[in-house]
C-alpha positions, 0 to 999 in steps of 0.5 A, a space after each residue: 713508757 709509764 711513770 714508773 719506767 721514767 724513774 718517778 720514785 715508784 714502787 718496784 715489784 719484788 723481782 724488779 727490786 732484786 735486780 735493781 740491788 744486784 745491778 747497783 751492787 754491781 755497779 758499784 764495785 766497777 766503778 770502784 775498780 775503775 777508779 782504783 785504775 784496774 777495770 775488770 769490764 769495758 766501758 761498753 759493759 759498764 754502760 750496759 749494766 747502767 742503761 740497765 738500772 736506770 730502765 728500772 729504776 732511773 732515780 736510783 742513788 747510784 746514778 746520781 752520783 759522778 765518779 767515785 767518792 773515794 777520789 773526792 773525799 781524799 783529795 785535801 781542799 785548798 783555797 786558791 790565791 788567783 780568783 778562778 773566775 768566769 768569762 762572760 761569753 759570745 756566740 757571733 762576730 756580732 756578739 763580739 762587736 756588742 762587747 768592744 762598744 760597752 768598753 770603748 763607752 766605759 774607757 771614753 767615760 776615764 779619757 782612754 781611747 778605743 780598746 779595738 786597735 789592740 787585742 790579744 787572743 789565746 786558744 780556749 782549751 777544753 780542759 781542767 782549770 788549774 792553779 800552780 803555786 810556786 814558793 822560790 822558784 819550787 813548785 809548791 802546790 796545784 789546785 784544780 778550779 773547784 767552786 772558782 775559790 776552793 778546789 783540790 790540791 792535786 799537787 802528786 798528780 800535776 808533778 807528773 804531767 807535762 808542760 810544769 816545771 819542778 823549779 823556775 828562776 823565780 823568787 818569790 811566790 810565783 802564783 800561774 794559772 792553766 789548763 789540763 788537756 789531753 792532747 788527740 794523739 795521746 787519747 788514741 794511743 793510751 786511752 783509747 776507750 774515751 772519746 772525749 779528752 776532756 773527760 779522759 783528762 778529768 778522770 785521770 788528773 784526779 786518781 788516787 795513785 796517779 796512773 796516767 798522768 804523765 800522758 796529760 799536760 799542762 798549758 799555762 796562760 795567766 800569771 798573778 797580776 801584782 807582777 809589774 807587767 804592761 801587758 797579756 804578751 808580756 805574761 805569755 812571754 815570762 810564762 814561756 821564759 820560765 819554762 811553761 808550756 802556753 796556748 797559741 796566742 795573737 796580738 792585733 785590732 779588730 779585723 785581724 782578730 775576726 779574721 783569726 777566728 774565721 780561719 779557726 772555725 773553717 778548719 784550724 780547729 780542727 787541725 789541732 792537737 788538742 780541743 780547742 772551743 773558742 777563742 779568748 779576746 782581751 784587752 791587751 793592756 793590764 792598764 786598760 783592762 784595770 780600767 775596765 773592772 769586773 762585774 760579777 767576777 767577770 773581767 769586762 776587759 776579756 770576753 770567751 768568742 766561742 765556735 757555734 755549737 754543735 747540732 745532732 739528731 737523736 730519740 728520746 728514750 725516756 724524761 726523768 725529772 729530777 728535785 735539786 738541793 734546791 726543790 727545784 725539779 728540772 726535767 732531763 730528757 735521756 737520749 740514744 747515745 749520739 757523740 758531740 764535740 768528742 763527748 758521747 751524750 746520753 742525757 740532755 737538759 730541758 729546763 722546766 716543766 714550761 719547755 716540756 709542755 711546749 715542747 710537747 717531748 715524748 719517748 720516741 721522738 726525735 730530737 735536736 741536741 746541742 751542747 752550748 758552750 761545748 759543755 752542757 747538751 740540751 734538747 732544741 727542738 722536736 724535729 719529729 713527734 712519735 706520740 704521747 708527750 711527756 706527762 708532767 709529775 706532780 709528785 717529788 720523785 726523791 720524796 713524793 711530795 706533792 709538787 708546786 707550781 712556781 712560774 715556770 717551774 715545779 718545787 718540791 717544799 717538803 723540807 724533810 726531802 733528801 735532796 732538799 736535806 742535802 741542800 741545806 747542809 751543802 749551803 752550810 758546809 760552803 758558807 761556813 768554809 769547812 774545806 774537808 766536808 765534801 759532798 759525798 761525806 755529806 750524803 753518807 751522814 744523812 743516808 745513815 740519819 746522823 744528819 737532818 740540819 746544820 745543828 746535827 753537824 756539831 752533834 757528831 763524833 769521831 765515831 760517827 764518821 769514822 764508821 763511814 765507808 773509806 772514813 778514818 778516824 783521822 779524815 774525821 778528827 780534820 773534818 770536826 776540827 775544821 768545822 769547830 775553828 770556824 765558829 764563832 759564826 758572824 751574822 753574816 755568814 750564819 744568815 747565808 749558811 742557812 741556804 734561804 732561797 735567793 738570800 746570798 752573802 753580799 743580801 747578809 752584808 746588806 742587812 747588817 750594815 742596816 742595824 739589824 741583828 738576828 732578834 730584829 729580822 726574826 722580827 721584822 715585816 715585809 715592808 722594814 725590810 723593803 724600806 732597805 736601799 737595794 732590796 726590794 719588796 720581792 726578795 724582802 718577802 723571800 727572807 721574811 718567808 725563809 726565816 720564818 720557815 727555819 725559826 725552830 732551827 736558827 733557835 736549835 742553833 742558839 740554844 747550842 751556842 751556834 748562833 752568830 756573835 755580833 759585831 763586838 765580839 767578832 773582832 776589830 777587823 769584823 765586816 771589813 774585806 781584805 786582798 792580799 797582793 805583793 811581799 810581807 814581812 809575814 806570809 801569806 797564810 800568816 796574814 790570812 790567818 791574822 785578818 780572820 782571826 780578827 774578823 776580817 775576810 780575805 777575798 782573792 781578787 780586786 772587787 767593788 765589794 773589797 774594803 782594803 788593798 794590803 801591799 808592799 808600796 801603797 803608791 804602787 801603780 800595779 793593775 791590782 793597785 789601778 783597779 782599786 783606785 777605780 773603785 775608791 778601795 784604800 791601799 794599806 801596808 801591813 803596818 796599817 793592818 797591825 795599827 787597825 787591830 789595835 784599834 788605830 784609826 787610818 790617816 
């Protein structure tokens, strides 16, 4: 196979092109009638039209795209009020055992005994993360994973699943955290053209008219922590009092547990009714696990054991390489379809150019395939070399641009590539936190040359979007609107939005609280900002670099009133972070809104980058309360909010 047939951006001869137009044409409208929910081909069909275009042209924009944007675009954004955080995870009785010993060290280092005696273990569903809200014991909202902080509000969809209830008798908000799964037997009996319920469970939860859903269900495991609860049994209990459906879950030390998971692994697992893959182990007590803290929002106190992943052999028919939002190129090996862990495979990650060159992978060879974590395939290794290994490009195959070598990896740095464009508004739209900008609106402004960088945003009317394909006047009315209320911009959050390589908002934060303003870091050298406790001599090079690359677009910016405001103007609460937990006189939303209309920012969760604790009973010994202690964040009431507003200093 040449370079043209591997999808490297080339030209394609005339008869080519006009197949490749009625196969994308094609493509297009089933996809569309899939999602409406009244497919007119089979899979089978479908997935031969796409084998198809991707032998002719594997880097077409259709198959970049995942499911269809008009599900995307309508689903309204909303942030979530549980952090939708990850676990860290382990692959082997030996990881876990790795994992008990850093905790019994950080729990003797506070005087508590050991963390092995007392263990609880829930099920690890293979599903859609999901928060449910309820306001008085009414189900108000449910908000799929998303970003871990943003997702969508699915709420029509989630009322017709199994296993929420409409009402609970609870007062109060009520925030509850699970899974959507499809159970097996469902599967073959209403979708019997999937063979993954994970991925049968994530097309239809999010369908536009609902189709479906009654055959998906909900399994709950997690419950906001202000609640005054001793420990994860006592969660599953209320959770079930109340009428939610949970995993299987156990109680009990180290051998038990290791036990358990042998019995899973040897054949439970598989007796199921729904995927399962892992177990999630946690420090039984919410004490304990306030104790033990996050890292990265990362509970130390939980960790996901998972099952040893899969293996199968397969042929690779092709290796495309891909240029992410970043520049960076990934190769993708695709493969003869082979089915792992109930999901048909078709392309698997190879990581870098470093993996393909030692690798030596080609078209035809066979090849090990595994999907870690039961999530992601990857190509292992060569069992069997067919011939002529992959070559390398070096060319972009989105721009053509010549490519860079960058240690292991290739990059493409011309910054008029549309993956890169892509990129640095996705970076942007995020980092500003205008929840209405999807990805697929996104695409469609820069394809019609409306937008090349952030300052184009602002430029745009009502006119320009609604011109879009399923874009209204209204859809485009929010979305403006939305990203106009986030302006001023604060220093911090202008610097993270521009998307500079390695440059995150907690680097932003370090910078500020150094004394620098915009005018002294367009100013400053390496080593000024190299000098600065935490940064180092590396990533000071990084924002050096990065700012002088984005100079002409950071002074387009300012000369529109886009640039950031500085601390006096931003409000009392400026620089200050915020979690929210408990009953107020206000609601949630209200204070919310109060905190960032003064500058301050709210975050979802108890962390060593939180300033203040707002709750009801500052001497409250609630794990939320417990855990803020342990990091030296103060506990103030909504009086202490109004007082810091109005300039009053804390006691």
């Amino acid at each position: 196979m040449d370079v043209q047939q591997l999808g490297g951006g080339l030209e394609l001869d005339a008869a080519s092109r006009e197949r490749v137009r009625d196969l994308a044409e094609r493509l297009a409208r089933h996809r569309a009638e899939y999602y409406a929910g009244a497919p007119t081909i089979s899979d089978a069909a479908y997935d031969a039209l796409e084998d198809d275009l991707r032998r002719l042209s594997p880097a077409h924009p259709l198959l970049a795209r995942i499911g269809a944007p008009v599900v995307s675009a309508a689903w309204e954004k909303a942030r979530h009020e549980i952090a939708m955080g990850s676990l860290n995870k382990a692959t082997s009785e030996e990881a876990l055992d790795e994992w008990l010993a850093r905790c019994d060290e950080i729990l003797d280092g506070a005087g508590h005994g050991s963390v092995r005696d007392d263990l609880f273990v829930s099920e690890k569903l293979d599903g859609l993360s999901l928060e449910l809200i309820y306001r008085d014991g009414s189900f108000a909202a449910a908000i799929t994973r998303g970003d871990g902080d943003i997702g969508e509000l699915i709420t029509a969809n989630v009322t017709r699943m199994r296993g929420v209830p409409r009402a609970i008798p609870h007062s109060g908000s009520l925030s509850v955290r699970g899974e959507i799964i499809l159970r097996i037997s469902d599967r073959e009996q209403y979708f019997p053209d999937y063979s993954s319920t994970r991925n049968a469970a994530a097309g239809t939860s999010r369908r536009l008219d609902g189709g479906g859903c009654e055959h998906l269900t909900v399994l709950c495991y997690d419950v906001a922590d202000e609640l005054e609860l001793p420990d994860e049994a006592a969660k599953i209990e209320l959770l079930r009092r109340l009428g939610f459906a949970t995993p299987s879950c156990f109680r009990g030390d180290v051998a038990s547990v290791l036990a358990l998971y042998r019995r899973y692994a040897e054949g439970r697992r598989t007796s199921l009714d729904y995927e399962i893959d892992g177990l999630v182990v946690r420090a039984a007590s919410l004490r304990t696990q306030a104790l033990l803290g996050d890292v990265n929002r990362r509970p130390r106190g939980a960790i996901a054991l998972k099952f040893p992943s899969p293996t199968k052999l397969t042929t690779v028919v092709g290796v495309v390489w891909e240029t992410g939002p970043s520049g960076r190129v990934t190769p993708v090996a695709f493969v003869e379809p082979v089915e792992l862990v109930g999901a048909q495979v078709r392309r698997a990650s190879l990581h870098n150019a470093s993996l393909v060159r030692r690798l030596g992978i080609g078209e035809g060879d066979q090849v090990l395939v595994s999907r870690r974590n039961d999530v992601i395939p990857y190509v292992e290794e060569v069992v069997r070399s067919a011939g002529k290994p992959a070559p390398v490009p070096t060319r972009c195959s989105a721009c053509r641009s010549e490519l860079r070598v960058e240690g292991e990896y290739l990059a493409c740095r011309n910054d008029a590539c549309r993956a890169r464009v892509m990129g640095r508004i996705h970076y942007w739209i995020v980092a500003v936190g205008a929840l209405e900008w999807g990805d697929s609106l996104i695409a469609a402004l820069i394809d019609r040359g409306l937008v090349r960088e952030p300052f184009d945003l602002y430029q745009l009317s009502v006119d320009d979007i609604a011109a879009l394909e399923r874009h209204g006047a209204k859809s485009a009315e929010n979305a403006l609107a939305q990203l106009r209320s986030r302006l001023p911009l604060r220093l911090t959050t202008f610097l993270a939005a521009l998307g500079i390589e390695g440059f995150s908002i907690q680097t932003a934060r370090l910078l500020e609280s150094a004394g620098f303003d915009l005018d002294a870091l367009l100013g400053a050298s390496v080593d000024d900002l190299a000098a600065i406790p935490g940064l180092g001599p590396t990533k000071a090079q990084n924002i050096v670099q990065g700012l002088s690359a984005r100079r002409s677009e950071i002074e387009r910016l300012r000369a529109g009133g886009l640039g950031p405001v500085d601390r006096a103007q931003a409000g009392a609460l400026d620089g200050k972070s915020f979690c929210i937990t408990g009953k107020h006189e206000r609601g949630r939303k209200e204070l919310v809104q109060l905190i960032e209309d003064h500058g301050g920012r709210v975050l979802s969760g108890v962390t060593k980058d939180l300033h203040f604790l707002l709750i009801d009973d500052v001497d409250s010994t609630s794990s939320k309360a417990v855990k803020a202690r342990q990091y030296g964040t103060k506990l103030i009431s909504e009086h202490d909010l109004e007082g810091m507003i109005e300039g009053v200093k804390l006691s």
